[in-house]
Jmol script that loads the backbone (N, CA, C; Angstrom):
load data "model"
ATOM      1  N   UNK A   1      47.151 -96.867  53.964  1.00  0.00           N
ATOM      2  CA  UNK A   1      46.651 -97.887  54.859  1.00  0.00           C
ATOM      3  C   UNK A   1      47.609 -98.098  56.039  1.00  0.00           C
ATOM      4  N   UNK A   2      49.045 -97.995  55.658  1.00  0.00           N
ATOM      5  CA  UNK A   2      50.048 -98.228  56.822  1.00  0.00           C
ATOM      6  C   UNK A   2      49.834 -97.037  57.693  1.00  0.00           C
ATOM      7  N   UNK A   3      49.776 -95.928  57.173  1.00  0.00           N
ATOM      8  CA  UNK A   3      49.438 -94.709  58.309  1.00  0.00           C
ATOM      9  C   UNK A   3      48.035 -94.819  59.150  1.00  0.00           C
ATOM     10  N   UNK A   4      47.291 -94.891  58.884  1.00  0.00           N
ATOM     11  CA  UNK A   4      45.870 -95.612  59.482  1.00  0.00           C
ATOM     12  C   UNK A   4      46.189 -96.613  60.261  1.00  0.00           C
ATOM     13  N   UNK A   5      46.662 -97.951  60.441  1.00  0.00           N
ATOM     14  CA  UNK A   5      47.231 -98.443  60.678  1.00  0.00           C
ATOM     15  C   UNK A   5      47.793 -97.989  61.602  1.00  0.00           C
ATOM     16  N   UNK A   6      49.038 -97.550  61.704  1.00  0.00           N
ATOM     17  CA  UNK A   6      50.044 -96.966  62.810  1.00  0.00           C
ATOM     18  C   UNK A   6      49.202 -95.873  63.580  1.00  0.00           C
ATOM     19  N   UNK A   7      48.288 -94.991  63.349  1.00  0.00           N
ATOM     20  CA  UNK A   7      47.278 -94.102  63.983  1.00  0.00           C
ATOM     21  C   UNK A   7      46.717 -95.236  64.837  1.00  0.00           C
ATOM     22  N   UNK A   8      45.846 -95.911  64.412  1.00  0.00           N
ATOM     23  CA  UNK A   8      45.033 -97.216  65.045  1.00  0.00           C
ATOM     24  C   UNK A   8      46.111 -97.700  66.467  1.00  0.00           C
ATOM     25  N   UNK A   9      47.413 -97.925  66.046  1.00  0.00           N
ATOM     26  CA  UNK A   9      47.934 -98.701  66.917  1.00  0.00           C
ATOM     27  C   UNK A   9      48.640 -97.596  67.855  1.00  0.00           C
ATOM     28  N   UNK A  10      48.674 -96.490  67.909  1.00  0.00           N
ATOM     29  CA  UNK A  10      49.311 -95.446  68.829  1.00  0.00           C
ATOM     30  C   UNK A  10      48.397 -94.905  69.485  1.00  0.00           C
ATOM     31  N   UNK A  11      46.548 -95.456  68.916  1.00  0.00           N
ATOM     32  CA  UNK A  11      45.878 -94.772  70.268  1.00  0.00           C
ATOM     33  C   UNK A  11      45.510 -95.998  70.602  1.00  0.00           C
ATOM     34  N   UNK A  12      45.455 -97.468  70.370  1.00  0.00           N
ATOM     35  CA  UNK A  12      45.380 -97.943  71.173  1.00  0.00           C
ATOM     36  C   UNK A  12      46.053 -98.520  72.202  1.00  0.00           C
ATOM     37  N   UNK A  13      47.588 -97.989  72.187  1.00  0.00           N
ATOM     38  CA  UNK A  13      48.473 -98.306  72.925  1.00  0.00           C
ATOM     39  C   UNK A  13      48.082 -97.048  74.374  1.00  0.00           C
ATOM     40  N   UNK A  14      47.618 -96.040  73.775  1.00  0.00           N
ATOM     41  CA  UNK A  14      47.472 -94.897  74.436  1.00  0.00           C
ATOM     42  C   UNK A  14      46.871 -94.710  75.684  1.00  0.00           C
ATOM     43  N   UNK A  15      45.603 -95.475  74.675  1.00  0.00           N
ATOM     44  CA  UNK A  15      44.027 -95.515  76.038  1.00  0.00           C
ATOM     45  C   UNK A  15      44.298 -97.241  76.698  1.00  0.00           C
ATOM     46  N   UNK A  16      45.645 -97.711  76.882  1.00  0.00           N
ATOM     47  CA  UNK A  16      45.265 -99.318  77.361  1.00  0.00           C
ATOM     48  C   UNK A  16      46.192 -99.496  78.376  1.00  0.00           C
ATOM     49  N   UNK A  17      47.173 -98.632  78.522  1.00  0.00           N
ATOM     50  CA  UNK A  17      48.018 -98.523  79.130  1.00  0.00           C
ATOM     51  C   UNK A  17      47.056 -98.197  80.740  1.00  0.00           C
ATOM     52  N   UNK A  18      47.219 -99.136  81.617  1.00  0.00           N
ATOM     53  CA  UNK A  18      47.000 -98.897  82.889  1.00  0.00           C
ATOM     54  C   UNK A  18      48.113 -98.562  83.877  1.00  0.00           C
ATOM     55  N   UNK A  19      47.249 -97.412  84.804  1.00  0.00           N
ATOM     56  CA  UNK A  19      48.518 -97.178  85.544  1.00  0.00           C
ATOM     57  C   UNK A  19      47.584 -97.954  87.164  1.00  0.00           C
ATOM     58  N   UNK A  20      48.504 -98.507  87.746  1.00  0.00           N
ATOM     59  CA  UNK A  20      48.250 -99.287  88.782  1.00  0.00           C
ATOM     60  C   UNK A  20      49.601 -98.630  90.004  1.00  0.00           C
ATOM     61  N   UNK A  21      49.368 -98.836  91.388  1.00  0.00           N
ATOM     62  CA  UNK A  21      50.566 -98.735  92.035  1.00  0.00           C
ATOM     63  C   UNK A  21      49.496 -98.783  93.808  1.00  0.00           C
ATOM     64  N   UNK A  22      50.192 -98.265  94.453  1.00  0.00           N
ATOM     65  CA  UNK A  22      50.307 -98.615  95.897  1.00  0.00           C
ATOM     66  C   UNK A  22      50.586 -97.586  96.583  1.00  0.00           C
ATOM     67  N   UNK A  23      50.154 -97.122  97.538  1.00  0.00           N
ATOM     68  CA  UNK A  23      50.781 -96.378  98.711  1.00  0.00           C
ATOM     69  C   UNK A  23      51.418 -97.261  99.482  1.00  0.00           C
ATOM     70  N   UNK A  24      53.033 -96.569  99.617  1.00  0.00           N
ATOM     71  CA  UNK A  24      53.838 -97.473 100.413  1.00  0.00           C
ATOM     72  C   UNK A  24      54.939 -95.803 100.628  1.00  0.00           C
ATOM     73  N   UNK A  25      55.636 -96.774 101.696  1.00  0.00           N
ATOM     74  CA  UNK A  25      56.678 -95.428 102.492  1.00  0.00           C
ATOM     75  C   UNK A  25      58.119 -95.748 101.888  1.00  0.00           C
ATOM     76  N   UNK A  26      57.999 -94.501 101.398  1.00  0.00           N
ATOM     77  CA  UNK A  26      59.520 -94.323 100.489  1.00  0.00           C
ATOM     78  C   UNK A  26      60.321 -93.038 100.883  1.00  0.00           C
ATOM     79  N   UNK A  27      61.925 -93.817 100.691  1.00  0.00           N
ATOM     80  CA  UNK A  27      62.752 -92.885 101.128  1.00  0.00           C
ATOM     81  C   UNK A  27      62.300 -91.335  99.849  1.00  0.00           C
ATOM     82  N   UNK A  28      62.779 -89.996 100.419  1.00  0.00           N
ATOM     83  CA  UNK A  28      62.833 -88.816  99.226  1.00  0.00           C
ATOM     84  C   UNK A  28      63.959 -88.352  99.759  1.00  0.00           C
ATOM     85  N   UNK A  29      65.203 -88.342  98.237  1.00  0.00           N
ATOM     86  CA  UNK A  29      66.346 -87.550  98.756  1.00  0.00           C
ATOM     87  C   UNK A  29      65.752 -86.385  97.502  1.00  0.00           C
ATOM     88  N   UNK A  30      66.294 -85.143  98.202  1.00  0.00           N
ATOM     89  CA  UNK A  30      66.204 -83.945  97.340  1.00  0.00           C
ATOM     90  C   UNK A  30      64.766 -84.120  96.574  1.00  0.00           C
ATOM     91  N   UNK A  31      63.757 -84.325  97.546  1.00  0.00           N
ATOM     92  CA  UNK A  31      62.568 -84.270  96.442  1.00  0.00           C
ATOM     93  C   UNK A  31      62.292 -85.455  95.527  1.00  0.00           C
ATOM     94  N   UNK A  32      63.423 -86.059  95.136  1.00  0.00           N
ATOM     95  CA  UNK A  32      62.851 -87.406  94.483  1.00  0.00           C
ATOM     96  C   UNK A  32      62.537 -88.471  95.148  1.00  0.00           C
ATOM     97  N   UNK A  33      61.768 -89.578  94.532  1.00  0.00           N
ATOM     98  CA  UNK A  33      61.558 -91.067  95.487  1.00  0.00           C
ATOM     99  C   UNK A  33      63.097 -91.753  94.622  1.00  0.00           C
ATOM    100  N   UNK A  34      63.310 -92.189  95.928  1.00  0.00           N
ATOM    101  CA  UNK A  34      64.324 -93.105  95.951  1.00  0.00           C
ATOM    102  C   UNK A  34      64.114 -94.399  95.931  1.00  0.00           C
ATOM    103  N   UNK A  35      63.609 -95.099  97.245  1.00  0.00           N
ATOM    104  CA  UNK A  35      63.558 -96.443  97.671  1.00  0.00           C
ATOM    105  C   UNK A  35      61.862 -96.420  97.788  1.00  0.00           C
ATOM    106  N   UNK A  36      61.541 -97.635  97.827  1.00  0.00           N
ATOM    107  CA  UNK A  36      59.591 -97.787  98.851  1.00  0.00           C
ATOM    108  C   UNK A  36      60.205 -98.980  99.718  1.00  0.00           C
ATOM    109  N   UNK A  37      58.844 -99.026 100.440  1.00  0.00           N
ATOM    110  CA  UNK A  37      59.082-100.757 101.091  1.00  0.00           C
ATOM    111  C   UNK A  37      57.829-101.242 100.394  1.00  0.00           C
ATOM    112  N   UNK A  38      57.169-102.333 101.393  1.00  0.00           N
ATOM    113  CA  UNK A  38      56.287-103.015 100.988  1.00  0.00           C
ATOM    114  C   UNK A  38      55.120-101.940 100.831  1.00  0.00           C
ATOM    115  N   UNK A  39      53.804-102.794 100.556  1.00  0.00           N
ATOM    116  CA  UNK A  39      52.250-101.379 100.329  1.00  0.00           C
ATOM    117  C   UNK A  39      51.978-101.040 102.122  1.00  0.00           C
ATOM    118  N   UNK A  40      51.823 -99.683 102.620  1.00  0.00           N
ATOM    119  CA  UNK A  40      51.623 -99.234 103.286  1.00  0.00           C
ATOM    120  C   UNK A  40      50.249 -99.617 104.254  1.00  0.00           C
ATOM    121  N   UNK A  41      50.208 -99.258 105.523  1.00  0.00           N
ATOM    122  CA  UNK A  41      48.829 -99.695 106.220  1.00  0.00           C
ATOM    123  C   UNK A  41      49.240 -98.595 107.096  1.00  0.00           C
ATOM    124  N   UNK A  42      47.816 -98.011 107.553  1.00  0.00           N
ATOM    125  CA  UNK A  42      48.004 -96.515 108.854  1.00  0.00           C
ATOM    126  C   UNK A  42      47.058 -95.201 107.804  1.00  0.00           C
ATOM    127  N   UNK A  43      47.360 -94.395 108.645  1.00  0.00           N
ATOM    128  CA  UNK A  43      46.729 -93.330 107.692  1.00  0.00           C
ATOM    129  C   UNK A  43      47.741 -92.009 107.104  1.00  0.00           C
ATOM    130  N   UNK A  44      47.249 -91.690 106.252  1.00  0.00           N
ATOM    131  CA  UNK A  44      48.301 -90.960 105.076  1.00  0.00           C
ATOM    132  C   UNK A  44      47.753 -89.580 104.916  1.00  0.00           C
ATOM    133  N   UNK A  45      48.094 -88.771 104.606  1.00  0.00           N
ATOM    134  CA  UNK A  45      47.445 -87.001 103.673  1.00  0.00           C
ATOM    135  C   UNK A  45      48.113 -87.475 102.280  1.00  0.00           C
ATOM    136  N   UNK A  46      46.339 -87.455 101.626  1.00  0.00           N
ATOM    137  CA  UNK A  46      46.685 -88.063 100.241  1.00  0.00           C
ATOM    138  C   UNK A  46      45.652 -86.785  99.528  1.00  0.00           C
ATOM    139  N   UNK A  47      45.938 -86.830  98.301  1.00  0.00           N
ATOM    140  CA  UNK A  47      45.401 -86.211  97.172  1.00  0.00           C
ATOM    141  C   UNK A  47      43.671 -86.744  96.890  1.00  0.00           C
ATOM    142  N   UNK A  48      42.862 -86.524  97.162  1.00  0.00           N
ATOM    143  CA  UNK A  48      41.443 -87.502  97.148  1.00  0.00           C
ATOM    144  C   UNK A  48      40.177 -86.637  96.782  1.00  0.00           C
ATOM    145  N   UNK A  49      39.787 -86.854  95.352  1.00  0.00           N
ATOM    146  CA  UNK A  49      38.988 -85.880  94.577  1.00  0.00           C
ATOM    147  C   UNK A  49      39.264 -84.580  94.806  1.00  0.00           C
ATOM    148  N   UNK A  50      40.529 -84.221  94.393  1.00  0.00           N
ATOM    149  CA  UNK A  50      40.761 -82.940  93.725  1.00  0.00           C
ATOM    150  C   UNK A  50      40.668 -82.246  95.408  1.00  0.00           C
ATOM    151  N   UNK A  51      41.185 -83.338  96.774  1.00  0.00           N
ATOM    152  CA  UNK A  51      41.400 -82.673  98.104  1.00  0.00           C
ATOM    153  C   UNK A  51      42.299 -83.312  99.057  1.00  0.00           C
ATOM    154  N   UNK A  52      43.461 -82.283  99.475  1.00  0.00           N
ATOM    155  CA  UNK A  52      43.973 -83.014 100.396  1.00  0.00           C
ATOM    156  C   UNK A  52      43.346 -83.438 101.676  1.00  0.00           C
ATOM    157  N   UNK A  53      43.358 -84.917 102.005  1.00  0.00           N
ATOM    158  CA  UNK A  53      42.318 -85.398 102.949  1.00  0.00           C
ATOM    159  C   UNK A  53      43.379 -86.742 104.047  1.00  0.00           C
ATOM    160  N   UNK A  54      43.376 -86.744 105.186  1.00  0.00           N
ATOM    161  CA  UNK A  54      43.124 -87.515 106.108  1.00  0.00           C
ATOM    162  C   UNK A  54      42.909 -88.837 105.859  1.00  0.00           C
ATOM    163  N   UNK A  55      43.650 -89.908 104.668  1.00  0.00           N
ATOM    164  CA  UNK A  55      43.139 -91.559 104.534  1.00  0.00           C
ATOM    165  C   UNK A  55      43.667 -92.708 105.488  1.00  0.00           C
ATOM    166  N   UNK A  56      42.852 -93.605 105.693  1.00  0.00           N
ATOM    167  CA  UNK A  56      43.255 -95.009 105.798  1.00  0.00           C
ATOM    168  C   UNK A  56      43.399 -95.660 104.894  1.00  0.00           C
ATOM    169  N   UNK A  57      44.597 -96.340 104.852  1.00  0.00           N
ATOM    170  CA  UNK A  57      45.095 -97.058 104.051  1.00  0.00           C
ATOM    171  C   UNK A  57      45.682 -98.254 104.234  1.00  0.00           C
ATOM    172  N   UNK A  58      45.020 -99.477 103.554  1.00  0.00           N
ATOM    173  CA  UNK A  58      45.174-100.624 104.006  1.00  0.00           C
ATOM    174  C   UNK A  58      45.292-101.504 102.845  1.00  0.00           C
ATOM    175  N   UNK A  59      46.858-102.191 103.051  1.00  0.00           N
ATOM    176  CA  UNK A  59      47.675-103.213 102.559  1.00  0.00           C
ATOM    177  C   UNK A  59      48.099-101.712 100.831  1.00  0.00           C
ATOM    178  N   UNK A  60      48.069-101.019 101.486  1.00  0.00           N
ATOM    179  CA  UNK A  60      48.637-100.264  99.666  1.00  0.00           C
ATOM    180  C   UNK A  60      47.496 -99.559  99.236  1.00  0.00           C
ATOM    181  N   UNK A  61      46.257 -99.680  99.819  1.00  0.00           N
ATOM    182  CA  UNK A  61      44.856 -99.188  99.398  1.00  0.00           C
ATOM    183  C   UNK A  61      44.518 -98.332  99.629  1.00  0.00           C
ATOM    184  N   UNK A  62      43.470 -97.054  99.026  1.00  0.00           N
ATOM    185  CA  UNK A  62      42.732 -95.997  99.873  1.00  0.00           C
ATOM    186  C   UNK A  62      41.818 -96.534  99.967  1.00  0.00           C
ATOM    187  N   UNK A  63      41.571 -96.205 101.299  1.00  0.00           N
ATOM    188  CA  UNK A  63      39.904 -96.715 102.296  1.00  0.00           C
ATOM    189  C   UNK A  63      38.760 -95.624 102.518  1.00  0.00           C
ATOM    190  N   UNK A  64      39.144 -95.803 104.032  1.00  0.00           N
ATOM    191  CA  UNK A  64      38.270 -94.208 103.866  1.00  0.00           C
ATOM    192  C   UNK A  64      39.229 -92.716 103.972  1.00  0.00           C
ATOM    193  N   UNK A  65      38.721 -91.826 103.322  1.00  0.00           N
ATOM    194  CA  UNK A  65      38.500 -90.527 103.936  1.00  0.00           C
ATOM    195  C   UNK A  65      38.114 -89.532 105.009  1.00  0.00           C
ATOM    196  N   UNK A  66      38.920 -88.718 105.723  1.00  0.00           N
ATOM    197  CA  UNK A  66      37.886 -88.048 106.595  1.00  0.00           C
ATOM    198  C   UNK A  66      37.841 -86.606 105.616  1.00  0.00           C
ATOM    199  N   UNK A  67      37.796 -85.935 106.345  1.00  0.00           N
ATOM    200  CA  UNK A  67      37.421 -83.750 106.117  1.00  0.00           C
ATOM    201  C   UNK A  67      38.974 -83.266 105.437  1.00  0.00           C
ATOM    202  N   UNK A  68      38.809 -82.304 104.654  1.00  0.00           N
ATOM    203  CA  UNK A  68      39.907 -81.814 104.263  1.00  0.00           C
ATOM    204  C   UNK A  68      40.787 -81.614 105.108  1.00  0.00           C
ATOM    205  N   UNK A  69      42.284 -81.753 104.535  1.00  0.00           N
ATOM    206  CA  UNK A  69      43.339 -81.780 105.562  1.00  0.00           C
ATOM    207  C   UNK A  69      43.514 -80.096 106.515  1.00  0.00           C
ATOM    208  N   UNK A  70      44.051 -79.818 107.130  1.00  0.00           N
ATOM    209  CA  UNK A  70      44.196 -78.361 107.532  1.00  0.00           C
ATOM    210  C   UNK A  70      46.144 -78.881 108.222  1.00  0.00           C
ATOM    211  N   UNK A  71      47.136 -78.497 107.785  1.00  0.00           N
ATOM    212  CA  UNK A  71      48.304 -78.372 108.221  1.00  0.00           C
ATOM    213  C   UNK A  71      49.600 -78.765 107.265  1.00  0.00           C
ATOM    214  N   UNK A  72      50.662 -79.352 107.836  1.00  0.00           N
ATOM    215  CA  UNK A  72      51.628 -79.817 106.708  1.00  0.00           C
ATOM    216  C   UNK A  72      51.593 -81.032 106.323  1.00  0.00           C
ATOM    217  N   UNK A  73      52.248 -81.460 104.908  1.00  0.00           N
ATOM    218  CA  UNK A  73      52.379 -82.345 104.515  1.00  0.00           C
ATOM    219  C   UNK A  73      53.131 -82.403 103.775  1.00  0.00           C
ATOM    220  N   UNK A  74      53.786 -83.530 103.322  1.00  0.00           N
ATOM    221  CA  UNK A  74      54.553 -84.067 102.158  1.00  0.00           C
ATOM    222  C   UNK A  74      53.960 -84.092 100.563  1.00  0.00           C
ATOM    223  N   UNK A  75      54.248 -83.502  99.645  1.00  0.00           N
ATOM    224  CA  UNK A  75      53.157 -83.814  98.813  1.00  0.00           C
ATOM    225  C   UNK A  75      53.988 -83.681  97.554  1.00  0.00           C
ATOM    226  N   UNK A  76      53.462 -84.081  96.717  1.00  0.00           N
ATOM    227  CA  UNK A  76      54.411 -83.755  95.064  1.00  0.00           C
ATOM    228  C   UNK A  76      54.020 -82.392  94.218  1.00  0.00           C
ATOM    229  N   UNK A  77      54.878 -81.653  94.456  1.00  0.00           N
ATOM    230  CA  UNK A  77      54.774 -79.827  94.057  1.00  0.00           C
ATOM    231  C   UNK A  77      55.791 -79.894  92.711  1.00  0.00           C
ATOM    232  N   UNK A  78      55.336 -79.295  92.016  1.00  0.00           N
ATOM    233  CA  UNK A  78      56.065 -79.118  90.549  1.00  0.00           C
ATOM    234  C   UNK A  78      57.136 -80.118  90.230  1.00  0.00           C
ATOM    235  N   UNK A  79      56.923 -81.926  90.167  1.00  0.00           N
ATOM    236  CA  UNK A  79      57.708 -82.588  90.317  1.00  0.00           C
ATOM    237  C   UNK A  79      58.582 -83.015  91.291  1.00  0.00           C
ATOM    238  N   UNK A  80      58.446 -82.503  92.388  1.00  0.00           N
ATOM    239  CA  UNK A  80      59.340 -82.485  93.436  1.00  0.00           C
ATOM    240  C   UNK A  80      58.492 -83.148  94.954  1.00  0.00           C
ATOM    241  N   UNK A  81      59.061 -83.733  95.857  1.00  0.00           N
ATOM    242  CA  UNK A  81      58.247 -84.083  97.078  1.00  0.00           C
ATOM    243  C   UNK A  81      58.506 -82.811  97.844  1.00  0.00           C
ATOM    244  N   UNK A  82      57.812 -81.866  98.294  1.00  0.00           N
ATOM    245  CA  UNK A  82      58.039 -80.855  99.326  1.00  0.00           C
ATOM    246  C   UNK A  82      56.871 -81.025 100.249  1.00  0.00           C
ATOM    247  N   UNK A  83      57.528 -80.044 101.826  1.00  0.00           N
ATOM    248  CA  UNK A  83      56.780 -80.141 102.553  1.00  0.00           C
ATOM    249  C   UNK A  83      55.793 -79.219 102.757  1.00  0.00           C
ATOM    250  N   UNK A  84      54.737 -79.028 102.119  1.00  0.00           N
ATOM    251  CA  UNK A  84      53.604 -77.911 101.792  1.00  0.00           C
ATOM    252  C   UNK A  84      52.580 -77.374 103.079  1.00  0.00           C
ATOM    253  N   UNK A  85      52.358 -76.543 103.160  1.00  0.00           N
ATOM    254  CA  UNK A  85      51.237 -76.017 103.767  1.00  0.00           C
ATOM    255  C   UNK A  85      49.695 -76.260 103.365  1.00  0.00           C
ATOM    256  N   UNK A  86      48.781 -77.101 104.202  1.00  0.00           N
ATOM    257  CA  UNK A  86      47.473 -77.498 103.351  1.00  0.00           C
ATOM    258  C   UNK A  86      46.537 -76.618 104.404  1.00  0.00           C
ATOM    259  N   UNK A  87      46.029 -75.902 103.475  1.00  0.00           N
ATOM    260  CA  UNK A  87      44.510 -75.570 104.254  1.00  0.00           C
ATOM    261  C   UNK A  87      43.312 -75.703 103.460  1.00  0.00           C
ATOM    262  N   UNK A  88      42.609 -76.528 104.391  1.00  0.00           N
ATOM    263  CA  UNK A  88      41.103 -76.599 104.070  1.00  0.00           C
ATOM    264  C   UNK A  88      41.035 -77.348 102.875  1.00  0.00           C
ATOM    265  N   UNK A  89      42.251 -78.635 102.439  1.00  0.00           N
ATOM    266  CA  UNK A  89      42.677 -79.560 101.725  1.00  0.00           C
ATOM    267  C   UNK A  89      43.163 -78.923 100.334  1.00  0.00           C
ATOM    268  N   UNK A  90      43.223 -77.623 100.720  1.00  0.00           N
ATOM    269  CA  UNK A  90      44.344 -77.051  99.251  1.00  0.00           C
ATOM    270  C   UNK A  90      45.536 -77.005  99.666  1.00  0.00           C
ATOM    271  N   UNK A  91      46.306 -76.919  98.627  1.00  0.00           N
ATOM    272  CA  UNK A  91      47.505 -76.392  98.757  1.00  0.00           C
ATOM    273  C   UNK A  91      48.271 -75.299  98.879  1.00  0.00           C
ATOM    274  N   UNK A  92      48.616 -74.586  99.861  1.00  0.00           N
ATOM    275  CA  UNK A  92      48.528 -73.112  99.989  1.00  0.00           C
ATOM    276  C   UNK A  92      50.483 -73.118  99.516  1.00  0.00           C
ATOM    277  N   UNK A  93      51.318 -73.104 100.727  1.00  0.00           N
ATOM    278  CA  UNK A  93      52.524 -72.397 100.546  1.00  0.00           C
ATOM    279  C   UNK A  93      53.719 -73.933 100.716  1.00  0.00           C
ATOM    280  N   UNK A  94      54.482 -73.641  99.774  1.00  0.00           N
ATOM    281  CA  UNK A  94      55.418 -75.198 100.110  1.00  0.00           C
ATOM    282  C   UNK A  94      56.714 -74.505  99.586  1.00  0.00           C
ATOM    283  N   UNK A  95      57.901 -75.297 100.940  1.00  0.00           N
ATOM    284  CA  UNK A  95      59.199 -75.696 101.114  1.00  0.00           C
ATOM    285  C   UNK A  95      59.922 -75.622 100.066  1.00  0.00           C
ATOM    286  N   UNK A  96      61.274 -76.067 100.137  1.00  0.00           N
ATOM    287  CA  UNK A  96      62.433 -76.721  99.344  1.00  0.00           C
ATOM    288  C   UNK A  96      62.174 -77.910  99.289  1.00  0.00           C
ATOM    289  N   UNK A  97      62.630 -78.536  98.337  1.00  0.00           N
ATOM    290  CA  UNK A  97      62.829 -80.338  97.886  1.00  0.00           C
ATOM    291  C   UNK A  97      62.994 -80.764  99.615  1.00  0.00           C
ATOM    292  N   UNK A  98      62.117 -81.840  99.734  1.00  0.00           N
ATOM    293  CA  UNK A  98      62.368 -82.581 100.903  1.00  0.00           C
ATOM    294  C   UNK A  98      63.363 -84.202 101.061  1.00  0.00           C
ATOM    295  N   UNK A  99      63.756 -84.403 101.977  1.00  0.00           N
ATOM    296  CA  UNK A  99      64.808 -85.460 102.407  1.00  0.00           C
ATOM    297  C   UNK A  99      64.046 -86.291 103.542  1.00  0.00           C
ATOM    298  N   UNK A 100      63.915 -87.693 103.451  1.00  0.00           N
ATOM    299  CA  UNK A 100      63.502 -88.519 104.374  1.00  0.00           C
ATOM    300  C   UNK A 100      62.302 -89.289 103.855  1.00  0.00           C
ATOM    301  N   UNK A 101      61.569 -89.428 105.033  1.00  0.00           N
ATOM    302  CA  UNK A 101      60.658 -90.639 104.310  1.00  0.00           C
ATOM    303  C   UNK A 101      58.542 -89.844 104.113  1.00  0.00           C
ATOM    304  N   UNK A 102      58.503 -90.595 104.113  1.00  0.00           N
ATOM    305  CA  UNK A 102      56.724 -89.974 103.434  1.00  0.00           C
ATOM    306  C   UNK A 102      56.457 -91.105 102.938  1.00  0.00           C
ATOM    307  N   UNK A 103      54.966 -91.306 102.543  1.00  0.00           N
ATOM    308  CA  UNK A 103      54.092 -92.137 102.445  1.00  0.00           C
ATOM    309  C   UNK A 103      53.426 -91.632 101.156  1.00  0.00           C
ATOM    310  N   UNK A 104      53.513 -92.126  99.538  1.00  0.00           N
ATOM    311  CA  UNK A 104      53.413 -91.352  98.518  1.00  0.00           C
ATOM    312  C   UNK A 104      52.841 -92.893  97.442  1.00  0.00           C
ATOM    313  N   UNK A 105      51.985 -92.228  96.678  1.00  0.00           N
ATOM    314  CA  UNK A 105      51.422 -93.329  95.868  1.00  0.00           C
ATOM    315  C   UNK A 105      52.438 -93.625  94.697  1.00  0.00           C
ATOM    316  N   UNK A 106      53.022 -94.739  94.983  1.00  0.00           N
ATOM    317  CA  UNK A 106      54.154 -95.438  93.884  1.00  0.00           C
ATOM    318  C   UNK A 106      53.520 -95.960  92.785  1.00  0.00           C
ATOM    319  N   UNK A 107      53.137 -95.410  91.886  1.00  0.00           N
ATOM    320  CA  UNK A 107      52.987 -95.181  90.684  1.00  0.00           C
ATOM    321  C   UNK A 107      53.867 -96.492  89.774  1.00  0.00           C
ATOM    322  N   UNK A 108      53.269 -97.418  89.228  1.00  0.00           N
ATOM    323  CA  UNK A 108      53.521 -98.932  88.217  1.00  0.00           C
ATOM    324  C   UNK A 108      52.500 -98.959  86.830  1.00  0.00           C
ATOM    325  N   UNK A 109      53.474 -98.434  85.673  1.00  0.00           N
ATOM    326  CA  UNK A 109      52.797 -98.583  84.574  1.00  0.00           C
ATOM    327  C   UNK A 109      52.832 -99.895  83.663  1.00  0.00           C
ATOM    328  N   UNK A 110      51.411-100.696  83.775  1.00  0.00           N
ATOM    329  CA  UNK A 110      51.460-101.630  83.243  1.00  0.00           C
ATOM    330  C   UNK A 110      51.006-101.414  81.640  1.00  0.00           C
ATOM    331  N   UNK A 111      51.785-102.092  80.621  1.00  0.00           N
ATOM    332  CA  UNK A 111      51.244-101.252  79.472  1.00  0.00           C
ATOM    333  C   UNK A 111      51.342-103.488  78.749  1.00  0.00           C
ATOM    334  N   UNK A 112      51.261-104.495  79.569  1.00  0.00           N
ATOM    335  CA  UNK A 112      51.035-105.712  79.342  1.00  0.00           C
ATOM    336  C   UNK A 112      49.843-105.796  78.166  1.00  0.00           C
ATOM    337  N   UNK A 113      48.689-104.732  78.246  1.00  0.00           N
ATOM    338  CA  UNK A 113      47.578-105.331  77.736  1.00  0.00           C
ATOM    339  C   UNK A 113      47.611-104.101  76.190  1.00  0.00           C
ATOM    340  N   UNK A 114      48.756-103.825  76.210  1.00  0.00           N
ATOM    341  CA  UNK A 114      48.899-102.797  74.795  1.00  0.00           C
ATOM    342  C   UNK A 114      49.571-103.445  74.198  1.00  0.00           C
ATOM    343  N   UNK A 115      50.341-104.480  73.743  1.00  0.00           N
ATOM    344  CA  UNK A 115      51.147-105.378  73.330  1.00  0.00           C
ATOM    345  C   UNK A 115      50.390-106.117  72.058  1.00  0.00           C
ATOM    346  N   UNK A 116      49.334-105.956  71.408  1.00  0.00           N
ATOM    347  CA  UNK A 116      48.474-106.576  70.380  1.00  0.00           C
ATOM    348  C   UNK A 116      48.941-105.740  69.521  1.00  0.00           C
ATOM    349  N   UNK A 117      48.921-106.448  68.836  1.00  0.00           N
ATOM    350  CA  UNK A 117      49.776-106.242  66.905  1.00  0.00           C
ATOM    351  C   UNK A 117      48.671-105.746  66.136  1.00  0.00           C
ATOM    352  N   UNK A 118      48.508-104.888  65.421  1.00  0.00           N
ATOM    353  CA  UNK A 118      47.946-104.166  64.592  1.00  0.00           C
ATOM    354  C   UNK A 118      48.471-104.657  62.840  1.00  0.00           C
ATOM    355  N   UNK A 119      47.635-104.968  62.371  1.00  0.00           N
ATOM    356  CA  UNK A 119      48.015-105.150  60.493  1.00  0.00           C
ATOM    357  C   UNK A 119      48.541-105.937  60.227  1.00  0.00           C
ATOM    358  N   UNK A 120      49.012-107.321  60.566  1.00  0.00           N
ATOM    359  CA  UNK A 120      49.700-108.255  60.693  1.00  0.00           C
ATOM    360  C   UNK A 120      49.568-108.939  58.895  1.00  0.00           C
TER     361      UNK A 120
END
end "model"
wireframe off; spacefill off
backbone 0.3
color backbone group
């Protein structure tokens, strides 16, 4: 019963865990995020159904979309922020670890609503 139990409570910790976050402009040293500021406003080359695309983004939000991207961008390549080559909103050829700033979805895992006790 305790193993059932502990099964029960490791997938529901699993599937409850929300991930929430923001587009905002953060420093990247060597490819990693370093710093953000506040949620971002302007338009970004973001990741948007499985395409790099052209967004507005307002207060931290994606808005609209335009047409797949066609040129460079900042983007997250095998863990790393590099500066990639996009055509036709794929990802074709990318850089070394990049340094400076970019506009990247800051990622906040709220796991508040997984916190319910199981078998008490």
């Amino acid at each position: 019963m305790k193993i059932r139990c502990l099964l029960i409570a490791a997938l529901a910790l699993a599937s409850t865990n929300a991930v929430a976050g923001q587009y905002r402009t953060c420093e990247i040293w060597s490819g990693k995020k370093n710093t953000c500021s506040m949620p971002y406003d302007g338009q970004a080359v973001i990741l948007d159904q499985g395409l790099y695309k052209t967004c507005e983004i307002w207060a931290g939000k994606k808005n609209t979309c335009s047409m797949p991207y066609d040129g460079q961008a900042v983007i997250l390549d095998q863990g790393l922020y590099k500066i990639c080559e996009i055509w036709a909103g794929k990802k074709n050829t990318c850089s070394m670890p990049y340094d400076g700033q970019t506009v990247i979805f800051d990622r906040k895992i709220d796991s508040s609503s997984s916190r319910k006790h199981c078998c008490q």
